[in-house]
Backbone as numpy.savetxt, mean C-alpha at the origin, in Angstrom:
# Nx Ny Nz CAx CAy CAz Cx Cy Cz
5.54 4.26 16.12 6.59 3.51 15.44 6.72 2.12 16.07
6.62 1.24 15.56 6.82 -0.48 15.69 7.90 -1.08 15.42
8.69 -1.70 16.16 9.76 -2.29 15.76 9.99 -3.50 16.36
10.79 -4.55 15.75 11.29 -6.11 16.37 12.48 -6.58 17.21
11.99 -7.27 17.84 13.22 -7.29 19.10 13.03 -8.84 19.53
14.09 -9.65 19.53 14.02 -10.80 19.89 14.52 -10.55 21.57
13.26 -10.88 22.39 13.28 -10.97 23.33 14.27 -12.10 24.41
14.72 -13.11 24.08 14.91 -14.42 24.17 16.43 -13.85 24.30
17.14 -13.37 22.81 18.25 -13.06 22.57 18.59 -12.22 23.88
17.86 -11.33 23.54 18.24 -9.73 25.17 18.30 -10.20 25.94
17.43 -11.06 26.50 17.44 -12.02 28.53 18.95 -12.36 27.95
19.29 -13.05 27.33 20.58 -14.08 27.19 21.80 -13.18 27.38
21.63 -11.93 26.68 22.87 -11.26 26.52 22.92 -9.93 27.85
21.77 -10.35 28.81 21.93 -9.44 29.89 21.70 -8.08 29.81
20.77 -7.50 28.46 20.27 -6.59 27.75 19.22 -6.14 28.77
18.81 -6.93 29.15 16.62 -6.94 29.19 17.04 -7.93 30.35
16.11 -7.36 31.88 15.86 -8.68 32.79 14.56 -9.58 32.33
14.58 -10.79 33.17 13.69 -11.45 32.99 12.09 -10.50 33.29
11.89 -9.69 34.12 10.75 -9.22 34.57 10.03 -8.04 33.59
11.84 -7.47 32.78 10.73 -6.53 31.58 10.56 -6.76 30.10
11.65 -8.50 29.56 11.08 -9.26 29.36 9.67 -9.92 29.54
8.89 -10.18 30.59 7.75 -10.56 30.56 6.59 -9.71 30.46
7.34 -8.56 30.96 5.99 -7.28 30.59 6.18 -6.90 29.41
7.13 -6.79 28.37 6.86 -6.43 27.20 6.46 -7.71 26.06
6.10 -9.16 26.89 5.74 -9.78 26.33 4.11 -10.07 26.49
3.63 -9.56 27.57 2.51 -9.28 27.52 1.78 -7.91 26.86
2.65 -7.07 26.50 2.04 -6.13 25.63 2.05 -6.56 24.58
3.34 -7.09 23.89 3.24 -7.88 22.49 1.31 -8.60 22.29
1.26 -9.83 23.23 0.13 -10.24 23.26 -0.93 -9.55 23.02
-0.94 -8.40 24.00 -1.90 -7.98 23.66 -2.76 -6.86 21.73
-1.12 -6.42 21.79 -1.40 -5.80 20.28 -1.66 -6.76 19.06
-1.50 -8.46 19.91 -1.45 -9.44 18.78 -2.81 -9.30 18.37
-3.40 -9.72 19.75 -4.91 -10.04 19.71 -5.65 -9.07 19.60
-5.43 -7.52 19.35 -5.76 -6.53 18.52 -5.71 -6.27 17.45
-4.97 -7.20 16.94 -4.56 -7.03 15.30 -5.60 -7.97 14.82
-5.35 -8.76 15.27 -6.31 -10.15 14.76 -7.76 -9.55 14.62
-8.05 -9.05 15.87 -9.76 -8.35 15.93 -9.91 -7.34 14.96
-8.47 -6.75 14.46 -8.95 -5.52 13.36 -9.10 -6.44 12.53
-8.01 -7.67 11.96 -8.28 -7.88 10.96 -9.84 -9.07 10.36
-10.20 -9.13 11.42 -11.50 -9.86 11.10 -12.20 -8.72 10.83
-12.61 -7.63 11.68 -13.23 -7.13 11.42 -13.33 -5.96 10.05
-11.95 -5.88 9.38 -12.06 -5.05 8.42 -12.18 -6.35 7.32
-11.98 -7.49 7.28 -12.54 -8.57 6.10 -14.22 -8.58 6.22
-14.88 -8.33 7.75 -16.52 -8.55 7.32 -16.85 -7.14 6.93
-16.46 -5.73 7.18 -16.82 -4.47 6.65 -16.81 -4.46 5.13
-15.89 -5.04 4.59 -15.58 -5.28 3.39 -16.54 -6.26 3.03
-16.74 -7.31 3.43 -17.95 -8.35 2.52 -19.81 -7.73 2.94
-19.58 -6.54 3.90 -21.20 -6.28 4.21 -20.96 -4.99 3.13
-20.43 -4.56 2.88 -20.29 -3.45 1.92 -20.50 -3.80 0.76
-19.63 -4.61 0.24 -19.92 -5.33 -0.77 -21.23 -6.02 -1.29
-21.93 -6.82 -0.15 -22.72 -7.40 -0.62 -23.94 -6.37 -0.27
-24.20 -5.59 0.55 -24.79 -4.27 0.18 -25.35 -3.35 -0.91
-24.01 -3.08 -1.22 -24.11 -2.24 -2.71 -24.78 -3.29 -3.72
-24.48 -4.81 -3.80 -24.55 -5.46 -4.25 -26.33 -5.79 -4.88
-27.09 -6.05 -3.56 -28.31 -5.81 -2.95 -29.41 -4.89 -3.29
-28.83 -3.74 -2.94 -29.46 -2.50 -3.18 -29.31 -1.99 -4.74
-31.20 -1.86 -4.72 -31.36 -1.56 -6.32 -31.16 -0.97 -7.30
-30.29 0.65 -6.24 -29.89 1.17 -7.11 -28.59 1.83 -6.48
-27.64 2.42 -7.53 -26.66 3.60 -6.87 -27.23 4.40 -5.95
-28.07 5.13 -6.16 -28.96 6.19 -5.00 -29.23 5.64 -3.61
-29.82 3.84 -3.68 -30.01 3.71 -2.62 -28.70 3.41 -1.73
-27.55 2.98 -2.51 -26.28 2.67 -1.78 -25.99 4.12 -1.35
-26.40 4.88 -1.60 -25.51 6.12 -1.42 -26.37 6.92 -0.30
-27.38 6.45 -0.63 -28.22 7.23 0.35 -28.07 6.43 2.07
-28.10 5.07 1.79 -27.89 4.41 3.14 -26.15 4.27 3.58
-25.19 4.79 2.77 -24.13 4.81 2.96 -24.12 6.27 3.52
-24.85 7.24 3.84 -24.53 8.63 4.42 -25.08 8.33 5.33
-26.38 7.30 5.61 -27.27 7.20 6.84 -26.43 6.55 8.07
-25.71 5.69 7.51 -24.45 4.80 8.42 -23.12 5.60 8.64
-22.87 6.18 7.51 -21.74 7.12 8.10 -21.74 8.37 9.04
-23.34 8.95 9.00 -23.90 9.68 10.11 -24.08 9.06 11.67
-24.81 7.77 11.29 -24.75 6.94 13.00 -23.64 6.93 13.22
-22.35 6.55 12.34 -20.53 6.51 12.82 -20.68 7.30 13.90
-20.39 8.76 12.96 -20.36 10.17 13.58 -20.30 10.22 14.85
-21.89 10.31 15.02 -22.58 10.51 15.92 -22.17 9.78 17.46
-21.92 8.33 16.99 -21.48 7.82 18.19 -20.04 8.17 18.63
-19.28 8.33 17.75 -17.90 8.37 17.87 -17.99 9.88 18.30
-19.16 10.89 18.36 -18.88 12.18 18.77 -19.46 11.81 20.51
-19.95 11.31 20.83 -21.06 11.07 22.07 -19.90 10.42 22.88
-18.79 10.02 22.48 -17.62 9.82 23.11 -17.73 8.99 24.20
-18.94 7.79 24.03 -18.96 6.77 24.89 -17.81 5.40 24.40
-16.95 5.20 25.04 -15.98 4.32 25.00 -16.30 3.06 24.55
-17.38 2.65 25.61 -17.80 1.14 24.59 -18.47 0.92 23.51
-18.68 2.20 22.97 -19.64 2.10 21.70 -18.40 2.50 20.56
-17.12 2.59 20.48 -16.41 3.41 19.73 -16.26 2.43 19.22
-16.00 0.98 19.36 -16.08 0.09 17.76 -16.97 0.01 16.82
-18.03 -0.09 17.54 -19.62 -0.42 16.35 -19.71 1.10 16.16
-19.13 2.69 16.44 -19.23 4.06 15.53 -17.93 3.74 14.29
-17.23 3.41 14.85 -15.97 2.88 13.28 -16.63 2.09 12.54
-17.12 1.01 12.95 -17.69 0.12 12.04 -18.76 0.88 11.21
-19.57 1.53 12.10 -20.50 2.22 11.09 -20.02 3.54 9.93
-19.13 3.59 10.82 -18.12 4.59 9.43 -17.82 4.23 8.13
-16.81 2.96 8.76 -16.20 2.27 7.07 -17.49 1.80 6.26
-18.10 0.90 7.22 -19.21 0.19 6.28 -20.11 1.46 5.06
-20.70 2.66 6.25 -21.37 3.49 5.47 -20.77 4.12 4.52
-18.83 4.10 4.32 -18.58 5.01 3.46 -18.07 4.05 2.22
-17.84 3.22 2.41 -18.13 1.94 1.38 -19.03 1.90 0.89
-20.31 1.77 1.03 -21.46 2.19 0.31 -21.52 3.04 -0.06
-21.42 4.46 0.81 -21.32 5.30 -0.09 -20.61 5.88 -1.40
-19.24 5.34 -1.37 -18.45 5.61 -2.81 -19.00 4.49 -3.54
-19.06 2.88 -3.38 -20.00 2.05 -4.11 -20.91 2.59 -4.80
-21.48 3.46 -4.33 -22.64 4.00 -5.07 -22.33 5.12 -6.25
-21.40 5.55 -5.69 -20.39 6.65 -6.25 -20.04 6.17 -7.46
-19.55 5.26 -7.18 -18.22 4.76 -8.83 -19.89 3.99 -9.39
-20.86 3.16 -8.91 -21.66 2.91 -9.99 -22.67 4.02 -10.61
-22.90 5.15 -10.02 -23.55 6.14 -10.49 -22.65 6.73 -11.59
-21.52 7.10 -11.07 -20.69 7.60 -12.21 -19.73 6.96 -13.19
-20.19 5.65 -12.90 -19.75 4.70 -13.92 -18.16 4.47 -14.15
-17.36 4.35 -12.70 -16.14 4.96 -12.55 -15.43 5.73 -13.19
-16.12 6.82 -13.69 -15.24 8.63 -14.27 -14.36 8.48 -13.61
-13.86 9.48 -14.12 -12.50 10.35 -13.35 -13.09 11.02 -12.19
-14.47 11.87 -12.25 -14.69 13.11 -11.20 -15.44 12.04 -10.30
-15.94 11.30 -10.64 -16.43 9.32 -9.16 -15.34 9.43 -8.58
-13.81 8.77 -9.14 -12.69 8.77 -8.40 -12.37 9.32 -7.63
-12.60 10.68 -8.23 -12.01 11.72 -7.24 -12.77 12.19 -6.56
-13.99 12.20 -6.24 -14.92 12.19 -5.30 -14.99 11.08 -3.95
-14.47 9.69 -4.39 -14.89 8.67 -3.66 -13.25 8.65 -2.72
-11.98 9.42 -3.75 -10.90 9.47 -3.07 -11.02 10.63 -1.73
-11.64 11.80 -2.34 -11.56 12.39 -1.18 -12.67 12.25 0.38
-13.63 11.58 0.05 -14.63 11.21 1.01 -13.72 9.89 1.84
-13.19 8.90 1.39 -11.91 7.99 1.72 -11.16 8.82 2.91
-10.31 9.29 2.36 -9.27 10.57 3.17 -9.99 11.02 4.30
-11.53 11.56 4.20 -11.89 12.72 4.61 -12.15 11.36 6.32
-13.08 10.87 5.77 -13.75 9.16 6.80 -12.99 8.68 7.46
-11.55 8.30 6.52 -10.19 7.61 7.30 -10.00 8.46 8.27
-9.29 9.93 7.99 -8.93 10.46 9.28 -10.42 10.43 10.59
-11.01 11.01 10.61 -11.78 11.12 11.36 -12.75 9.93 12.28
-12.13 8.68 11.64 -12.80 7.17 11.83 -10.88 6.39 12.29
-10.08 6.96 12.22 -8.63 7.06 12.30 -8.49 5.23 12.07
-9.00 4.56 10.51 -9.29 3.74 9.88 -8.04 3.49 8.82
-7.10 2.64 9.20 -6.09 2.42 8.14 -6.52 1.60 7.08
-8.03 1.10 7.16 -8.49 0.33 6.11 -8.65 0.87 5.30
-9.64 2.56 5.63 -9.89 3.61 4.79 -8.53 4.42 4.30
-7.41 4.52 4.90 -6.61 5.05 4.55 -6.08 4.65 2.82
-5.99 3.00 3.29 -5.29 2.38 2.20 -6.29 2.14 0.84
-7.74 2.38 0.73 -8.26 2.56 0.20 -8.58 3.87 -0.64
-8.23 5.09 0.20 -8.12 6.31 -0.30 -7.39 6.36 -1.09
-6.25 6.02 -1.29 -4.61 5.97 -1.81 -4.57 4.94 -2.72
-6.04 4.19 -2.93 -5.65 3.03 -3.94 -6.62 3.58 -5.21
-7.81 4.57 -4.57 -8.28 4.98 -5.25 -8.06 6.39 -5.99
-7.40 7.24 -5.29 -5.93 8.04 -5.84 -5.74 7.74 -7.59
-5.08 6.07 -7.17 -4.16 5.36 -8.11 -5.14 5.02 -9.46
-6.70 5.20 -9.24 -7.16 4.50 -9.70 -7.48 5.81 -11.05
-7.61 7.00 -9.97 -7.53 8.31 -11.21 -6.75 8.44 -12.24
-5.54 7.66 -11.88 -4.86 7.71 -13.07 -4.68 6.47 -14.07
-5.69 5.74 -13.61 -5.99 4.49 -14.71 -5.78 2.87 -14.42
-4.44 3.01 -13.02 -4.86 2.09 -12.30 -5.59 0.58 -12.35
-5.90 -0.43 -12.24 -6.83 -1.48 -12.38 -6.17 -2.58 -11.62
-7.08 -3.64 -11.29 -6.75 -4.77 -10.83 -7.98 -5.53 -11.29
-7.65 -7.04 -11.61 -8.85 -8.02 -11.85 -8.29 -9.39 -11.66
-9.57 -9.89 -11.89 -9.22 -11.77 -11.56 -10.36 -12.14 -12.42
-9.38 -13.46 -13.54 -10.21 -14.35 -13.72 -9.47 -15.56 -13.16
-10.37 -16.47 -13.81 -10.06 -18.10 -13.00 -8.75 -18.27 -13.16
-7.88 -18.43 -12.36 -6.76 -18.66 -11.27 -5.65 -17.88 -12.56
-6.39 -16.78 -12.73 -5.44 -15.69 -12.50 -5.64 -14.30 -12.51
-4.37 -13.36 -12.03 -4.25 -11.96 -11.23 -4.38 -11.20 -12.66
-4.82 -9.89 -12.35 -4.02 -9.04 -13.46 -3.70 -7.92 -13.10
-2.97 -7.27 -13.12 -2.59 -5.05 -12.98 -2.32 -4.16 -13.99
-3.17 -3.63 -13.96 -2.58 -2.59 -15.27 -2.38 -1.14 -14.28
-1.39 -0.65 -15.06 -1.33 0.88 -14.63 -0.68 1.58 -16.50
-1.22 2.43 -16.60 -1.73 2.55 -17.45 -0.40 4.04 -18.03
0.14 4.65 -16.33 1.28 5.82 -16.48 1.78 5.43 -15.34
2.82 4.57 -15.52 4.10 4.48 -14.94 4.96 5.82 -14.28
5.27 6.24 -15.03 5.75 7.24 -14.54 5.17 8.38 -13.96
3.97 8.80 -13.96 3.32 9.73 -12.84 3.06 8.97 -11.90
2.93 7.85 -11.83 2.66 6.78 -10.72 4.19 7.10 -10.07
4.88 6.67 -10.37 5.72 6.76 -9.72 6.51 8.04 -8.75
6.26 9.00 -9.83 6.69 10.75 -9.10 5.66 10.89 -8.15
4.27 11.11 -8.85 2.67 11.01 -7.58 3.08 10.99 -6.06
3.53 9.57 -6.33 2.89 8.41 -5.09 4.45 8.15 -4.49
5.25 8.79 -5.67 6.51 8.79 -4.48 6.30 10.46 -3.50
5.91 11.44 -4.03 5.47 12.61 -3.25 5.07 12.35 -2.08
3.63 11.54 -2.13 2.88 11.42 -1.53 3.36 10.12 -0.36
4.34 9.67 -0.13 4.58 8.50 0.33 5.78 9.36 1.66
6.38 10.60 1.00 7.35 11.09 1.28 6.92 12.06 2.47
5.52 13.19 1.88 4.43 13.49 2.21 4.29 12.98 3.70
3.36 11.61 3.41 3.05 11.17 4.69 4.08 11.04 5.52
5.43 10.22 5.07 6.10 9.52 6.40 6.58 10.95 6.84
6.88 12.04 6.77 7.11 13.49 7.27 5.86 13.75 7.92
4.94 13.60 7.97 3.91 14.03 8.81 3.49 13.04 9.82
3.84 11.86 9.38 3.54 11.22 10.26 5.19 11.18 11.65
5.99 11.76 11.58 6.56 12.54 12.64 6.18 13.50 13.61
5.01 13.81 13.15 4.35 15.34 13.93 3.17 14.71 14.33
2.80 13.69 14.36 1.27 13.11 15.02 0.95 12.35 16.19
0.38 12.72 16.87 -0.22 11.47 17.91 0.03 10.02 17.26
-0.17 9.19 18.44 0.10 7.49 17.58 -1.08 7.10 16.95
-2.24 7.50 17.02 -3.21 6.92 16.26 -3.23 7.62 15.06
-3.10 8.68 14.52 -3.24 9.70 13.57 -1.63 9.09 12.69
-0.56 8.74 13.65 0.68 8.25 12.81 0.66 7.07 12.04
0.21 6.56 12.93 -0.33 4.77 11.85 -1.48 5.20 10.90
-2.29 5.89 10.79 -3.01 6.21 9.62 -1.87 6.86 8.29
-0.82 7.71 9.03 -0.08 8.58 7.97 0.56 7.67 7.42
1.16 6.52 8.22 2.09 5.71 7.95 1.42 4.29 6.68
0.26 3.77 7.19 -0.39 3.23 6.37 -0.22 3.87 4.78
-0.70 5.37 4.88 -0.65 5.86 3.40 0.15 5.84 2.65
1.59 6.38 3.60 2.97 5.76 2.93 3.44 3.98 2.34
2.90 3.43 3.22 3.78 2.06 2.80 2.34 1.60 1.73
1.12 2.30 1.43 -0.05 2.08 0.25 0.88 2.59 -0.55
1.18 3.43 -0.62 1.68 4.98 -1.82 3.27 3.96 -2.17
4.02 3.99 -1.49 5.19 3.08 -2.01 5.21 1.56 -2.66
3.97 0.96 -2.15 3.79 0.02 -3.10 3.52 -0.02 -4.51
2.34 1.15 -4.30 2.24 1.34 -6.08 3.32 1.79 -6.52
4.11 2.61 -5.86 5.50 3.45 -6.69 6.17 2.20 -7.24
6.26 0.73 -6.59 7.12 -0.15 -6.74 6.21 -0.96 -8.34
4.80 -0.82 -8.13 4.28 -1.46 -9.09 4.42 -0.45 -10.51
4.75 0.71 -10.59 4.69 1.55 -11.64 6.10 1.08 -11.95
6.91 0.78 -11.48 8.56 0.64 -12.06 8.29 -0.84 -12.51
7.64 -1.66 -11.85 7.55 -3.40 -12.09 7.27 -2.96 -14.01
5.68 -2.38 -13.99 5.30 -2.04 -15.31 5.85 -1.23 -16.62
6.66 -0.43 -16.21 7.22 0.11 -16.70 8.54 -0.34 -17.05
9.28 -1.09 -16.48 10.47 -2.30 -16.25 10.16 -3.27 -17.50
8.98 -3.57 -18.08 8.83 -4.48 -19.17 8.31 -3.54 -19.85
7.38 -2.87 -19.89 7.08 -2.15 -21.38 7.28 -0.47 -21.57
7.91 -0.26 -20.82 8.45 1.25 -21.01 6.97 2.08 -21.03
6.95 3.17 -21.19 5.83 4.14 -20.79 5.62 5.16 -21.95
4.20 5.08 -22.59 4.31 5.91 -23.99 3.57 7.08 -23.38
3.18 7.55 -21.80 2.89 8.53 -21.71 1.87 9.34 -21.91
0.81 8.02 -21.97 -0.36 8.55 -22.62 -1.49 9.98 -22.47
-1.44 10.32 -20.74 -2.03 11.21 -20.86 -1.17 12.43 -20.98
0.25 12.62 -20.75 0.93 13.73 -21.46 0.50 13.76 -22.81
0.59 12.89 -23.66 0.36 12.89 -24.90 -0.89 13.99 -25.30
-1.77 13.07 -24.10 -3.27 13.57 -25.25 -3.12 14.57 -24.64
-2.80 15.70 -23.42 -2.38 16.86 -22.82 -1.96 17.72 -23.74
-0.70 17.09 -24.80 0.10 18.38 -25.24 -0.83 18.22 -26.38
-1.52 17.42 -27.11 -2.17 17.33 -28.25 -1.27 16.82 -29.74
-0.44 16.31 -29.47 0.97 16.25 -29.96 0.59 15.12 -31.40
-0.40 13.81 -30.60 -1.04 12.79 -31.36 -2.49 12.75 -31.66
-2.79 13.36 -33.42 -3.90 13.24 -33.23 -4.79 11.85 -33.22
-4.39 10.96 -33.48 -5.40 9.44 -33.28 -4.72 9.53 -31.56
-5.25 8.29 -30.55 -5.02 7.86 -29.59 -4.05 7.20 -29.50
-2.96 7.72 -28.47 -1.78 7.07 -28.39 -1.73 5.52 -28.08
-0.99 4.92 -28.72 -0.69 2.98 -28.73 0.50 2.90 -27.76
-0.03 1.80 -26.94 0.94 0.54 -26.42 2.55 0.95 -27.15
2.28 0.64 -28.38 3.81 0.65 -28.72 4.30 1.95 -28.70
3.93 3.20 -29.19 4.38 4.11 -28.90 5.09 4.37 -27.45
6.40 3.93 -27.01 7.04 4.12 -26.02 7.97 5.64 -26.36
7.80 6.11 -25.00 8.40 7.44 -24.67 9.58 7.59 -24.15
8.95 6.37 -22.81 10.43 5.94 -22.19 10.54 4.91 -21.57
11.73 4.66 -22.43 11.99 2.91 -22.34 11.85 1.93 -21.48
12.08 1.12 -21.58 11.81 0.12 -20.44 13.11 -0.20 -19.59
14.33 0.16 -20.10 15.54 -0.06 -19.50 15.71 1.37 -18.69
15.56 2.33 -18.77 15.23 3.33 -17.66 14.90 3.20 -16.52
13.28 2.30 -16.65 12.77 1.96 -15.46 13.74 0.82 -15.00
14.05 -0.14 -15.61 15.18 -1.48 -15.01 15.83 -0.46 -14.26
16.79 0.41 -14.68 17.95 0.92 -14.26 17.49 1.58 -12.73
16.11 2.78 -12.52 16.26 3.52 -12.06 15.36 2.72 -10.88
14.72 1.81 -10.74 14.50 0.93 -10.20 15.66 0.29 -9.07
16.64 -0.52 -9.86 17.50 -0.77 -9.08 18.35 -0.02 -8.21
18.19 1.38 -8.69 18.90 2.34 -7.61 17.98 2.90 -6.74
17.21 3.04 -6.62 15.92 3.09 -5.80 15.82 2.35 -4.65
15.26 0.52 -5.33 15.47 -0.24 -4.18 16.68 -0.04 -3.35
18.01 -0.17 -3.78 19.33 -0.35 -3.47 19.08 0.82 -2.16
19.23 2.33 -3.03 18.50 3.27 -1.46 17.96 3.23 -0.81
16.28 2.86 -0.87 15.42 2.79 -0.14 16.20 1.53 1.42
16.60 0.57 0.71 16.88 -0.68 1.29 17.88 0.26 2.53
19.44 0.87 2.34 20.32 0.88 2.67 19.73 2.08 3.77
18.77 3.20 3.53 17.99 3.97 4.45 17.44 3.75 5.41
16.88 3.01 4.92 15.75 1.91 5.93 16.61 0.90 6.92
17.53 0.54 6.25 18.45 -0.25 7.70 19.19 0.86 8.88
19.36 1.79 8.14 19.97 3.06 9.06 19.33 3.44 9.89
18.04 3.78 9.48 17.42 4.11 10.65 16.38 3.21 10.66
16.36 1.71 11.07 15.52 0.84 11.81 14.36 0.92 11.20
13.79 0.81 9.84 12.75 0.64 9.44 12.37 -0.79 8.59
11.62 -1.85 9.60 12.07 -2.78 8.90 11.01 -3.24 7.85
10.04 -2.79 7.85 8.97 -2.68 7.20 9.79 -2.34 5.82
10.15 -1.37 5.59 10.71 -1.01 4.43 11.80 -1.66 3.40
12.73 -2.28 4.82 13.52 -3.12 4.34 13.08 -4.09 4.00
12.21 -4.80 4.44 11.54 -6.20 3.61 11.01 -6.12 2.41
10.29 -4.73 2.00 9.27 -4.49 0.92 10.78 -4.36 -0.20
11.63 -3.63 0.28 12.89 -3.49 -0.55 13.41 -4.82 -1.33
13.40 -5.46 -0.31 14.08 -7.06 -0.59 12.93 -7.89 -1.58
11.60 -7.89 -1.16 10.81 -8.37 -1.62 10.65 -7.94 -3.06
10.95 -6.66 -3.70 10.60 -5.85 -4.81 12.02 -6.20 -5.66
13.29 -5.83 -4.85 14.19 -6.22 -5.22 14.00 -7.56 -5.97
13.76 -8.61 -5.43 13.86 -10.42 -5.88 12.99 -10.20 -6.97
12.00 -9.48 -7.28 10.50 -9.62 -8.12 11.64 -8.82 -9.25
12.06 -7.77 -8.89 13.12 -7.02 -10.12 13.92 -7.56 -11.14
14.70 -8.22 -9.92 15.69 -8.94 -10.46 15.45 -10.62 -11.12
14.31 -10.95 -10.80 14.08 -12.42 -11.17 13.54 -11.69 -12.49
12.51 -10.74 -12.71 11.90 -10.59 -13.72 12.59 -10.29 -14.93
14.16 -9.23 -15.06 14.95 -8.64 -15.70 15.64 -10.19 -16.25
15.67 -10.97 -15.15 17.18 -12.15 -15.66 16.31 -13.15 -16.56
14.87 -13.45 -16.35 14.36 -14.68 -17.35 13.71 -14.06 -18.29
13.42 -12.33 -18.17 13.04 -12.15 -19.30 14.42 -12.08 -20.49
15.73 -11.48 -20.00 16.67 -11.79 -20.90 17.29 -13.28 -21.40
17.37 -14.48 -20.09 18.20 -14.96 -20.72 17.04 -16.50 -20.39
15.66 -16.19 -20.10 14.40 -17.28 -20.52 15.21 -18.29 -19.09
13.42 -19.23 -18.98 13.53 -19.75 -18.19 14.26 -21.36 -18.09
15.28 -21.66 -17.90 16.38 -22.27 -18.40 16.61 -23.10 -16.93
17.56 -24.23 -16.90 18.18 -24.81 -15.40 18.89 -24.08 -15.34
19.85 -23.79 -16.43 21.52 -22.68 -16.12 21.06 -21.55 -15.79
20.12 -20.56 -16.18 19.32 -19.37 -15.73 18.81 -19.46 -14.15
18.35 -20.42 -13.45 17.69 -20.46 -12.78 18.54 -20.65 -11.47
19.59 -21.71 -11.61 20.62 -21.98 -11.08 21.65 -20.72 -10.29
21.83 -19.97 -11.57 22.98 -18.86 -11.78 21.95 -17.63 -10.94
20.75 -17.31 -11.34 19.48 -16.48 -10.41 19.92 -16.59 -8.94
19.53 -18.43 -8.27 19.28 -17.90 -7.25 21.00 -18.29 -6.88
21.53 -18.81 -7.09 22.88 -18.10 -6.75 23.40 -16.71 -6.03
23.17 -15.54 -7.81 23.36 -14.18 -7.15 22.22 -13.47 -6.36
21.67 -14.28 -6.33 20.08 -13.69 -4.93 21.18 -14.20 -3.83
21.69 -15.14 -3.22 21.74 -15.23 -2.11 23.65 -14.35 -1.69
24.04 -14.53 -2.96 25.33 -13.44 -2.41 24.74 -12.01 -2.40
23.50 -11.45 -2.30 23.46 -10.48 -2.64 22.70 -10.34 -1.30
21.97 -10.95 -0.83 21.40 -11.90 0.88 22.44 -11.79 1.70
23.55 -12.36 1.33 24.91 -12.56 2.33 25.29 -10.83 2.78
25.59 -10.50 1.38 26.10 -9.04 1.38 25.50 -8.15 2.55
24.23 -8.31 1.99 22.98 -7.42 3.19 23.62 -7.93 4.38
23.04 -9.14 4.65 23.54 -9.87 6.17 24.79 -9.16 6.99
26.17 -9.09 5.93 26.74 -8.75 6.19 27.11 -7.02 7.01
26.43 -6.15 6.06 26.46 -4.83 6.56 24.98 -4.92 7.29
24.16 -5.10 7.44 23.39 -5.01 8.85 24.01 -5.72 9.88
24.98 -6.51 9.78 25.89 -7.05 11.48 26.58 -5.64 11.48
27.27 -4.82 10.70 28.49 -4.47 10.88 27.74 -3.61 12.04
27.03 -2.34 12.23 26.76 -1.40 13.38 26.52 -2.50 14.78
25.65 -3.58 14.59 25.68 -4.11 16.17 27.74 -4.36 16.70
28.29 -4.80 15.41 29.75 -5.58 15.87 30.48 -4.15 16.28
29.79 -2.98 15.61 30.58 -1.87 16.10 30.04 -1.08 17.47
């Protein structure tokens, strides 16, 4: 568990001496410059993977040299020599990147690719104790159920395709982890924990989507057999003011939980989802206007104050 502490403040208020002040500012340092080294190194795993699969002539051969690298992982990471345990991770992610690469182009991203490349993800992450792989497992989860992301020139796109199993799913599964990740060693907890704050993001992106076009439910549909042509876009099931509504009570909880018990990670994603909610609900009703925009961030910041306000109240008490 990770948490923030203004060091500066504590010396001042006679909290913290100067001496464990300086030792917990050299641990800070040091997890900085650990972070930094993961995160270079999980941006080049990602572009040698990529350009790999890319390379190689066929699915077979990605897949075949993606088991050959995820075996050297193994192997080193079993031989339990200490200085070799970065380049056995590295050979983990990289090889199992190729290997589902090969996966989703052999099977032409199916459903049974997905769910093949999700559970080899899971299986790699734990055992490579890889929050890169974690959050990848859990994105590809998302992707079974229709899921997407793309880019063209200078712009994003997301589709999710069932809002609402997205949301029950991956709220399970978010709930899931942060409970297990109570019962784990610290390296095995930041993997659990990773999956959760993956899994709650999408929960937040299934309400974003569902918040404008309501949810026609498509694979219940074709499930019960109910529609015989293929269910449409417009065919909504359930509305889009549902999700507005049930959304805002959500964040509102999640937010007010998360300050209780010191999770600040959560509380930011709250606030952050919150503003995206609420900006999106007010210009899609009343359009993007000076008086709209004005009156917006207005009640954003009494609503800022408010917070401010009840997170002082437990320190003043």
């Amino acid at each position: 568990m990770k948490i923030t502490l203004d060091i500066s403040r504590l010396v001042e208020e006679g909290k913290v001496t100067p001496e464990e002040a300086q030792r917990l500012i050299a641990l800070a340092s040091r997890e900085t410059g650990s972070l930094a080294i993961n995160i270079l190194i999980g941006f080049g795993v990602v572009a040698i993977a990529a350009g790999a699969v890319a390379l190689v002539p066929t699915p077979l051969t990605a897949v075949t040299l993606g088991l050959a690298l995820t075996a050297a992982g193994f192997a080193v990471l079993v031989s339990r020599v200490k200085q070799w345990d970065v380049l056995g991770q590295i050979c983990l992610v990289i090889g199992a990147l190729m290997f589902c690469g090969g996966v989703i182009a052999f099977g032409e991203g199916s459903l049974a690719a997905m769910l093949i490349v999700t559970a080899v993800l899971a299986l790699i992450a734990a055992a490579a104790r890889s929050s890169l792989l974690t959050v990848l497992a859990v994105l590809a989860a998302s992707a079974c159920l229709g899921a997407k992301a793309g880019y063209a020139h200078a712009m994003y796109s997301l589709a999710i395709f069932e809002p609402t199993l997205t949301i029950v799913l991956f709220s399970a599964l978010a709930f899931a982890a942060y409970q297990v990740s109570k019962r784990l060693p610290a390296d095995y907890e930041r993997i659990a924990l990773a999956a959760a704050r993956t899994a709650i993001l999408l929960v937040n992106f299934g309400f974003w989507i569902g918040s404008l076009w309501g949810d026609p439910l498509f694979l219940l549909s074709r499930m019960a057999g109910k529609a015989r042509a293929a269910p449409r876009l417009e065919d909504v099931v359930i509305p889009h003011t549902v999700f507005s509504i049930a959304w805002a009570v959500v964040l509102i909880a999640a937010a007010l939980w998360a300050m209780r018990i010191n999770r600040r990670w959560l509380v930011n994603v709250a606030a952050i989802f919150g503003a995206i909610h609420f900006y999106t609900q007010w210009f899609e009703t009343l359009g993007a206007t000076p008086v709209s925009v004005l009156l917006g961030g207005l009640m954003m910041l009494a609503i800022a104050l408010a917070l401010w306000a009840f997170n002082r109240r437990p320190a003043a008490a």
